[in-house]
N, C-alpha and C positions, 0 to 999 in steps of 0.2 A: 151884424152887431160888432162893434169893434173894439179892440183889443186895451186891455187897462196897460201902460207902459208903467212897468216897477224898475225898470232898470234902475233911475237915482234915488229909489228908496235908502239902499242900502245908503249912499253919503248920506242922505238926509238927517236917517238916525245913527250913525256914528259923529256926525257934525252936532246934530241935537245933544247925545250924554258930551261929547268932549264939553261942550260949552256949559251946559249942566255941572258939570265937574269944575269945570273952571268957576263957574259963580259960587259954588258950595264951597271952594277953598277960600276963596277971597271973603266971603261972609265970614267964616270960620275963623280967618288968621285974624282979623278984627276983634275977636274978643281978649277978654285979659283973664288970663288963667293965673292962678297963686302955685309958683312954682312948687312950695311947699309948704302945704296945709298942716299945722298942730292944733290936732285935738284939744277940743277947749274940754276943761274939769267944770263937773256938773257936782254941785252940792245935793245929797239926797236932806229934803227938810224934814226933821220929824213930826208931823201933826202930834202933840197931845188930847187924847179922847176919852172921853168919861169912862168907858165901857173898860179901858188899858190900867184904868190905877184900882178896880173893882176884882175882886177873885170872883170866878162865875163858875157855875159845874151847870154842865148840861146831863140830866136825868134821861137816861134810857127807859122806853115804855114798860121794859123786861124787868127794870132797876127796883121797878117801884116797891116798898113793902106792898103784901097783900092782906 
């Protein structure tokens, strides 16, 4: 039965991530990044709802006359 030869593994996958790495930067420095993001302001909007101009009491089962 004969012998599997791994000797050139090891270049193989050190040649495979360098060049892995090399494609990942190059892809990477291609994008456009905003040096400096500022926070956009968000209006909070107030719904008006029926239930908010109404005075309401919520009765306790306990509450009730008996």
């Amino acid at each position: 039965m004969p012998q599997l030869d791994t000797s050139t593994w090891l270049t193989m996958i050190t040649s495979m991530f360098l060049t892995l790495f090399i494609i990942f930067q190059l892809k990477i420095s291609k994008h456009n990044f905003y040096h400096n993001p500022e926070p956009t302001t968000t209006k909070m909007l107030k719904q008006n709802t029926p239930w908010e101009m109404k005075w309401t009491k919520t009765y306790l089962p306990l509450s009730l006359p008996q």
